[in-house]
Structure formats: structure tokens, C-alpha cells
Phi, psi and omega in degrees: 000118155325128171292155197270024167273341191278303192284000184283266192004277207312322181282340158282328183276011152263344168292336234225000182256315210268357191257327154309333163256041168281151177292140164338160168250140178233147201226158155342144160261182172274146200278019181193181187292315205093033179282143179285311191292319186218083186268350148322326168274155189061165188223159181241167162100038198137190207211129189267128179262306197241152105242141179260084194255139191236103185226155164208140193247144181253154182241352183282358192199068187323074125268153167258112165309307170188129195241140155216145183218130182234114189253135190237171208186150178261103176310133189261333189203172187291097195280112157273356124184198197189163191253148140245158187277100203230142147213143173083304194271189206259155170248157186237012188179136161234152160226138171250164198342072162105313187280113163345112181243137171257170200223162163222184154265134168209103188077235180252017182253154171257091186304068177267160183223124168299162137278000172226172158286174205246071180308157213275134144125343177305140166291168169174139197258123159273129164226116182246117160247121210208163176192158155143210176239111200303137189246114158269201181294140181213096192228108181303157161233133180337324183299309192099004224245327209221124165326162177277172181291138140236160177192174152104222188262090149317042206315141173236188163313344190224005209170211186204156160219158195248116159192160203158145180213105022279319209252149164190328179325300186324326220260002165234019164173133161321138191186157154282151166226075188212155170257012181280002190229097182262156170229156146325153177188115197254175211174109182245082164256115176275116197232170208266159199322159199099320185247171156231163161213153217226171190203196209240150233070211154270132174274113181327297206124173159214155180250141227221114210211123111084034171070034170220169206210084167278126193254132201248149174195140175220153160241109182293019195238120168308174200204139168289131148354283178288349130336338192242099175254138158233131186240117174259140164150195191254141200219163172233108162245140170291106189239170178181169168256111177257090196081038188110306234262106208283140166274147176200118166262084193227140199253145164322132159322324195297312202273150174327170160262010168313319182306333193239044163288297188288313177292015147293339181252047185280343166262010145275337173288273179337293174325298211282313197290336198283022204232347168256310187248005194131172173285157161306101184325347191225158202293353180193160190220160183162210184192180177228126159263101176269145174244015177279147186277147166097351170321138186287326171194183167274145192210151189311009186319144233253132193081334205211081183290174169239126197230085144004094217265029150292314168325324190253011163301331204284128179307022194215106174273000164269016180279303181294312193283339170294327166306324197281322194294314174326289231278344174268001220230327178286359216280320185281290210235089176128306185263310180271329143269157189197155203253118201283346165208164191265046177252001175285308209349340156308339204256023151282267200310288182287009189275327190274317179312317190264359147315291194325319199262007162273337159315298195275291200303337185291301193253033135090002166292239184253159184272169172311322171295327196278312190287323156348284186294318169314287199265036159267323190302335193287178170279149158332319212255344181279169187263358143310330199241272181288100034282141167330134201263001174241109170229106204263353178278349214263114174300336190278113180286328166259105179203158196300318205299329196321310201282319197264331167287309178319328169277340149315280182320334207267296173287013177281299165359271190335268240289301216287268307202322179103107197341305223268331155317275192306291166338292189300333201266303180318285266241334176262315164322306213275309176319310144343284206257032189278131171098342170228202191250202193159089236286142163304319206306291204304358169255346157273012164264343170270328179295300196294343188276286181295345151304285191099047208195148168256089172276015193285313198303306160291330171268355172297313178319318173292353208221336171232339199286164190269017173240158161305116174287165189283170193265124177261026176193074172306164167289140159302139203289181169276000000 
């Protein structure tokens, strides 16, 4: 028999053995990213690699008939459960690998409980069955002049089409819907004979059943949420090879072909920025011309942006090829850098915006100096200037200053550092940081590097002070 100071010893250190190997505590993930601006969006507590999503839409009744979405994704922490971002529609079944799971609603989070925890670093498959009518964005305008905004999941005359910034994923498949968690993402949609539908990437091919018709599309480039569409209706599409590379252009039927003049020149624009930032990021390139009225803008969908055919109106046709080049210009800056909270979004907006006037200088519209100068001209108090577009406390996610001070800021850079400096720093920017995000901090640090200059003092100025900074590149005198 032991003595008991021996056996008290022994029995703490198998309690103190048996308490190191005890299960993990597994906590909650978080219901958002933690973004100061949208802190709802997105989710914590993983990390998303793919979605394989499966839908079929009826347009006679704008339902998803029947929807699955399979997310496959990495636990960040020991999880006992976690949210996606869903809204309006209904769900009918969840499983994590494989297993039955419950769910609650609570808004626009989708509540799931594994049936086991999830441990941090483990892989682990989401299967969401889901169904109904996808509900978007509706914003009267005020004038009574103009159809309302629309944006989010779209019924058009002939379909549907999908856009939005920050949000549009949410209202047609569970997702973090942030752009800090980016994923791979393939999309299999059925509509019935007659239509097409078009996505982002590459195209599968679609097979044809019993009077309905799927259409396949996949991307091997992780891709931010809101960057990822499906446009359903009768479209006149273009498809072709460009360096290798396929283009797929497809314009609403409805509209003439004048619309599809300017997104024709979407493969001399793409020559021309990659002779500026670099190769072009992605396995295929194009556009969408949609003609439903009332869309909220052109927006960046990642390979195949969407372009509003209101966008293409202006008796000044280089006003339309200018939209195309922004919108071609995020395919390097927003969808392949890409931003980790939205209080960057300048380092989106202005990088395509002073893309767009290097463009129109390029092709013989104005110059760079001229377009500077039009919003430096403007007053402190408009909204070209004001509120400031890099603020990291700022709840405002969206503002004008992202595009046009920002791009101000981007040319003042040019003037202090110097072209072949200012070349080289995009062209290292893209590279870098290609297929993934990245912070303003890491780009005046990269500025600064490659300067060989303490450039914070100025572009915070151009990017937060609450004055005008002097102008470094006036109009010429007379």
C-alpha cells in the first residue's frame, strides 16, 4: 500500500493527464465577419474553399423550384455551430458531412448545429436544401421620373439577373457573404428550353431534358461573393478566343446592336491594362448587357461584369467604353485583389476609376490631367470629396469619394514617385496580392518600398485629411 502523500501525487497527475486529453470547448462562430462598416455580413468561425451550387428556376412564377448548395469549408475555431448568410428563402434539410443538422432563422443568418463539433482546422461539407422566390432590393425614386433601383436577385422580362454591392449572394444561396472569406465556385442552372444562363467563368456545356435545359459554368480563382451571377433570359452571344483565352459576351436579345459596341471592345481593353498592370487574372473574360430597367449600375462580376444597357445610352460614345473599361479594370483590383474589410473599397473603386482615365487618355478622350482636374475643382463639401474615402471607424461602406478622391490620390502618388515607380507599384500590387485580399496599410507600404519615399504622409492626406491637399498637377496656364 502507498503512502497517501504518494498515492494523493499519483491521482493528481492522472487527473491532470485525463484533463489534457478532455474534449475540446467548442463555442458558437460569429454572426459577421466583424467589418466596422457591415458587421453582419460574413461569418466567423471558418473559412469557405468552394461552392457547388445547383438551382432551377422557373421565371413564370420567379421561383427557385429547387435549389442545393454544397459548401465545403474549414473550421478557424473549435465550432458548435455557425451561420450563413440566406435571406427570404425557405430551407428544407441541412447536413454537415453527410449528417443530418438543425437549423434555426434568426433575419438573414441561417443558424446551423452539426450534430458533433467541428475542430479547428478540420475540413468539413455544408448541404443546403433550399427553395422559394428570391427576394432583392427595390428603391423607389423619389422624382417619380425614373423605374426603381433595383439590385440583389432580379426578375427581368425573360429571367432573372443577379447584382449587387456588398450584397447579392445572400438572396440566392447560403454563403459568408464578405469579401474577406473568397471561394472557388461552380453553379449548375436550370431554366426551362428556350433560355440561357450565363455565370461567371468557365463554361461546362448544358444538356437539355424534358423541356428544361442546364446550363454549367465553373472557376478554378477564388472569387468574393458579390462578384458571382447568374443571368438568365434570351441573349445574342458572342463567344470566341482571344490569346488562347475564351471571351463570352452575351447581349439581351431585345436590345439592337448598337449595344454591343462598346463591350466588344472588351478584349483591346484587357491588351491594353495588361501592358499596364500585368497578365489578365482570370481563366476567361466578357460581359452581360441586360435591358431591365431600373438596375442599380454595372458592376464588376468577376470575368463577365454586367452592364445595365441604360449605361450605354449617352450620345457620347465614349462615355459607354469608359464604363466598360472600370468595370474591366476591377477584373485585376476588387475581384483578384480583393479587400479585406469595406472600409478599403477605395483600393476597388479607385484603382478602376484612374484605370477608366488612363483608358480614355489612351483612346484619345481626355486626359488624365483633365479628368484630375474636373473633381479637384469640385468644393470640399460635395461628395466627390466628402465624407473622406479611407476611414477605418466608418459605418459608410459606399461613397462616391472611394472612386474619384481615391483615384486622385492614386495620381498625386504618379506625380511624387514617378511613372516607372507608379507602373511598377500596380503591376507588383496585382501581382502579389493575386487571388487574394489586401489592406491599404499593405499598400503604402509597398509604395514606400519601392519608392524609396515615406509616402503615408501623403496619401493619408489625399485619402482622410479633412483639407484639400495642393494640387500637383494643375491645368496649364494660358
Amino acid at each position: 500500500m502507498l503512502p497517501t502523500a504518494a498515492a494523493a501525487t499519483i491521482a493528481l497527475l492522472a487527473a491532470t493527464g485525463a484533463a489534457a486529453h478532455a474534449a475540446p470547448a467548442f463555442t458558437p462562430g460569429a454572426p459577421g465577419a466583424g467589418d466596422p462598416a457591415l458587421p453582419t455580413y460574413g461569418n466567423g468561425g471558418f473559412d469557405v474553399a468552394h461552392y457547388d451550387l445547383d438551382v432551377r428556376y422557373q421565371p413564370a412564377i420567379d421561383e427557385l423550384t429547387a435549389a442545393h448548395a454544397t459548401i465545403r469549408a474549414t473550421a478557424t475555431q473549435n465550432l458548435s455551430r455557425f451561420d450563413l448568410d440566406l435571406i427570404g428563402l425557405t430551407v428544407d434539410a441541412v447536413r454537415v458531412d453527410g449528417r443530418p443538422a438543425t437549423w434555426t432563422r434568426d433575419g438573414w443568418e441561417l443558424v446551423v448545429t452539426p450534430p458533433r463539433g467541428l475542430r479547428q482546422g478540420r475540413p468539413f461539407t455544408v448541404d443546403v436544401t433550399y427553395h422559394g422566390v428570391p427576394k432583392g432590393w427595390s428603391i423607389p425614386d423619389d422624382s417619380g421620373e425614373r423605374p426603381p433601383t433595383q439590385f440583389g436577385f432580379v426578375p427581368t422580362d425573360d429571367g432573372a439577373i443577379v447584382l449587387g454591392e456588398p450584397e447579392s449572394a445572400m438572396t440566392w444561396y447560403p454563403s459568408s457573404d464578405h469579401p474577406a472569406d473568397k471561394a472557388t465556385f461552380a453553379v449548375a442552372v436550370t431554366v426551362p428550353d428556350g433560355l440561357a444562363a450565363i455565370s461567371v467563368g468557365l463554361p461546362l456545356g448544358h444538356t437539355t431534358r424534358s423541356g428544361w435545359t442546364t446550363w454549367r459554368w465553373a472557376s478554378r480563382h477564388p472569387s468574393v461573393t458579390y462578384a458571382t451571377t447568374i443571368a438568365i433570359g434570351r441573349w445574342r452571344i458572342d463567344s470566341h478566343l482571344h490569346h488562347g483565352r475564351p471571351t463570352i459576351i452575351a447581349v439581351d436579345a431585345a436590345l439592337g446592336p448598337q449595344y454591343d459596341a462598346p463591350v466588344a471592345r472588351t478584349d483591346e481593353i484587357i491588351d491594353y491594362f495588361e501592358t499596364l498592370f500585368g497578365p489578365y487574372p482570370f481563366e476567361s473574360a466578357g460581359a452581360i448587357v441586360e435591358r431591365q430597367p431600373g438596375l442599380l449600375a454595372a458592376l464588376e462580376t468577376r470575368t463577365r461584369p454586367i452592364y445595365p444597357s441604360d449605361r450605354f445610352e449617352d450620345t457620347n460614345a465614349k462615355y459607354a467604353v469608359e464604363t466598360v473599361a472600370h468595370e474591366t479594370a476591377h477584373q485585376w483590383f476588387g475581384d483578384s485583389v480583393s479587400i479585406d474589410f469595406w472600409y478599403d473599397l477605395w483600393l476597388n473603386e479607385g484603382f478602376a476609376t484612374y484605370a477608366s482615365w488612363l483608358w480614355d487618355e489612351h483612346d484619345g478622350f481626355r486626359t488624365v490631367r483633365e479628368q484630375f482636374n474636373r473633381f479637384y475643382d469640385y468644393p470640399l463639401d460635395f461628395p466627390f470629396w466628402t465624407p473622406a474615402p479611407y476611414d477605418p471607424t466608418d459605418g459608410d461602406a459606399i461613397k462616391s469619394s472611394n472612386y474619384y478622391r481615391g483615384a486622385m490620390a492614386l495620381h498625386a502618388l504618379r506625380k511624387q514617385v514617378g511613372d516607372p515607380v507608379f507602373f511598377a507599384l500596380l503591376r507588383t500590387w496585382a501581382a502579389q496580392h493575386r487571388d487574394g485580399n489586401a489592406s491599404t496599410e499593405q499598400f503604402i507600404a509597398l509604395a514606400t518600398r519601392l519608392s524609396g519615399q515615406d509616402v503615408r504622409p501623403l496619401l493619408l492626406a489625399w485619402l482622410s485629411g479633412p483639407v484639400k491637399p495642393v494640387n500637383p498637377d494643375p491645368p496649364p496656364t494660358a
